[in-house]
Structures are given as structure tokens and as C-alpha cells.
C-alpha positions as CSV (number, residue, x, y, z in Angstrom):
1,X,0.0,0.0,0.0
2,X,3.1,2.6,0.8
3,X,4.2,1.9,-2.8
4,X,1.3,2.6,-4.5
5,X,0.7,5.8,-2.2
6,X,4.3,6.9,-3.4
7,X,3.8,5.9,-7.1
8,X,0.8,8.0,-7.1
9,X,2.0,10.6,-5.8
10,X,4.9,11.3,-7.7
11,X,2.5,10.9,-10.5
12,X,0.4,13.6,-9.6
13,X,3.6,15.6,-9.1
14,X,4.7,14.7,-12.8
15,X,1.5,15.1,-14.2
16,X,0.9,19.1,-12.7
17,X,4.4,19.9,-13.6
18,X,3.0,20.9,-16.9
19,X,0.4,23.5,-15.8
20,X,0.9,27.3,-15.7
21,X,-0.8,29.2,-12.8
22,X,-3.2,31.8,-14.7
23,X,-1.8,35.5,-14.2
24,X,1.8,35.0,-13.4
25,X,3.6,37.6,-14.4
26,X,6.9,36.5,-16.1
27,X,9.9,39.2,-16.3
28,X,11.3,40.2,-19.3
29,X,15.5,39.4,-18.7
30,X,17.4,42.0,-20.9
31,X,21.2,41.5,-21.1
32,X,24.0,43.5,-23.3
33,X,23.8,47.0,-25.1
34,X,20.1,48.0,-26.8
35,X,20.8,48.4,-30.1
36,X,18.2,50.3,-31.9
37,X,17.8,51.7,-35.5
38,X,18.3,54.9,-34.7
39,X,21.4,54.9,-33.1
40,X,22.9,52.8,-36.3
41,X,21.2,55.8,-38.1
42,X,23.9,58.1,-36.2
43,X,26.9,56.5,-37.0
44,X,28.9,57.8,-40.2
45,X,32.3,56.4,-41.5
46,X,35.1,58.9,-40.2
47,X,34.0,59.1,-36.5
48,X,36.1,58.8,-33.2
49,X,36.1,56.3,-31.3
50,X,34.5,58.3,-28.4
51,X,31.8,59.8,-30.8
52,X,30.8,56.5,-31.3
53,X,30.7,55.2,-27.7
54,X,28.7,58.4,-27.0
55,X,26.0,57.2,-29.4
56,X,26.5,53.6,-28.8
57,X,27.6,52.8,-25.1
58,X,30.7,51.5,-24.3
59,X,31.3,48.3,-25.6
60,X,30.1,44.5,-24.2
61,X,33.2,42.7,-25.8
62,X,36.2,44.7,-26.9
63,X,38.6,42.2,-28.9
64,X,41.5,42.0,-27.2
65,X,43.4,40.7,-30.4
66,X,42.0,43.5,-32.5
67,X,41.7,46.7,-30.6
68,X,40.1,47.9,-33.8
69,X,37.5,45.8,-33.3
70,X,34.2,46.4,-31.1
71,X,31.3,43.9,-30.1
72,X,27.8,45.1,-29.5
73,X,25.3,42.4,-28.2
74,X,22.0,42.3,-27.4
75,X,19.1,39.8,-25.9
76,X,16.1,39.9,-24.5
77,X,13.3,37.2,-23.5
78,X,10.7,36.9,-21.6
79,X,9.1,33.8,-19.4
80,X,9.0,30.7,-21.9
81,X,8.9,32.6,-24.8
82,X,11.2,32.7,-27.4
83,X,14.0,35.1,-27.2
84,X,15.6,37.8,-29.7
85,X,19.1,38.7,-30.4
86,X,20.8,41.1,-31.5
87,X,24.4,41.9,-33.0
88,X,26.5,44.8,-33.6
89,X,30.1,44.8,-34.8
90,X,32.2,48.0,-35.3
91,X,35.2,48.4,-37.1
92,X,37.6,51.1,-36.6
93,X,41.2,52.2,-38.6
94,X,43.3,54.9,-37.5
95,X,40.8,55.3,-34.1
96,X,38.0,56.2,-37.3
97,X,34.9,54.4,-37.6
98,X,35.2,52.6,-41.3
99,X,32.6,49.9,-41.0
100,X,29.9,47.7,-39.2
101,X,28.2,44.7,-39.5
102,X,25.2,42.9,-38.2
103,X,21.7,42.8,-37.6
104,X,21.3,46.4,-38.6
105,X,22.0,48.2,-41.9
106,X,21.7,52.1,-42.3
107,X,18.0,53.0,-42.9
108,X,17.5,54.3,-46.7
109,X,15.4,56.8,-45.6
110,X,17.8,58.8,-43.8
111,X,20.4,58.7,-46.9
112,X,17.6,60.0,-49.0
113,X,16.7,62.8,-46.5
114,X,20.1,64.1,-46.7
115,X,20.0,63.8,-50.6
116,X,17.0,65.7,-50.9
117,X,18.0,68.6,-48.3
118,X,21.6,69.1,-49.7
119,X,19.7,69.4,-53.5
120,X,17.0,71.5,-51.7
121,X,19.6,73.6,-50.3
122,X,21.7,73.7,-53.4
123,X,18.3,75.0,-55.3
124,X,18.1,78.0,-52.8
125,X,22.0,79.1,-53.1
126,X,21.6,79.9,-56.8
């Protein structure tokens, strides 16, 4: 009888395991930099290295093989759901911002905003 009392028990245990209590609230666990559009929409080629730190935080991983080399990560999840990532990589020559890579790409948008204010502005000059 103390064997069956146990087997059912852990049973039950097993079986309930599965269930979600209705209006937990589950936290949402950020970790790294935020990386948003808009601050890949600041950087332009030719910047210092502090001109970029001041737009994008310092660094998460700076390589310590490449010291021309900076590492911008980003996650986020919340409860069981499942997670996003994010990645960032910022390449520097001469302590100038030349190039980055990752999830993010320069939004068209602002390139064409510049275009049409510098021919807008060029119209008015003559």
C-alpha cells in the first residue's frame, strides 16, 4: 500500500508539472547594449572612437586581439517565450569608424533625407 501511495504521488507531481498558474507575471530578462535603428542611423564612416561610444555605449566585448574591433550584443526574452538577439560589430582604422556589420544596416530613408536637403539647399543658393 506505501508503494502505491508513493507511485501516485509522484504521479500527480509529474503530471501538474505541466500547468501554468493563470496570471503569473513572467519578467522580461534583458542583457548586453540595446541596439536600436536609430542609433545605427547616427553612425557615419570617419567618426572617433568616443563619438561612437557616446552614441552607442561602451562596448560589451572589446577584442583583445584587435583593438580595432568592437562587439555590440544584445538579448532579450521573456518567461518561456522565445528570445531575440541582436548583433552589432564596429570596425575602426586609424581610431575612425570605417565599417559595421550585423543585424542592422543604415536605414535608406535617412540617406535620402540628406540627398533631398543638400539638392533643396543647393536650389536656394543659386
Amino acid at each position: 500500500m506505501h508503494k502505491f501511495l508513493v507511485l501516485l504521488l509522484s504521479f500527480l507531481i509529474v503530471s501538474c508539472s505541466g500547468l501554468q498558474f493563470p496570471g503569473v507575471y513572467k519578467i522580461t530578462v534583458e542583457q548586453g547594449n540595446i541596439i536600436t535603428q536609430e542609433m545605427v542611423d547616427q553612425l557615419k564612416p570617419g567618426m572617433s572612437r568616443e563619438q561612437v561610444e557616446y552614441i552607442m555605449g561602451r562596448a560589451l566585448i572589446k577584442d583583445s586581439f584587435n583593438g580595432d574591433r568592437w562587439d555590440y550584443l544584445y538579448s532579450s526574452k521573456k518567461g518561456d517565450e522565445e528570445g531575440e538577439q541582436h548583433r552589432l560589430t564596429i570596425f575602426f582604422e586609424n581610431d575612425l569608424l570605417t565599417s559595421f556589420s550585423g543585424d542592422f544596416t543604415p536605414s535608406e530613408t535617412i540617406d535620402e533625407e540628406t540627398t533631398e536637403d543638400e539638392a533643396s539647399d543647393d536650389k536656394s543658393a543659386t
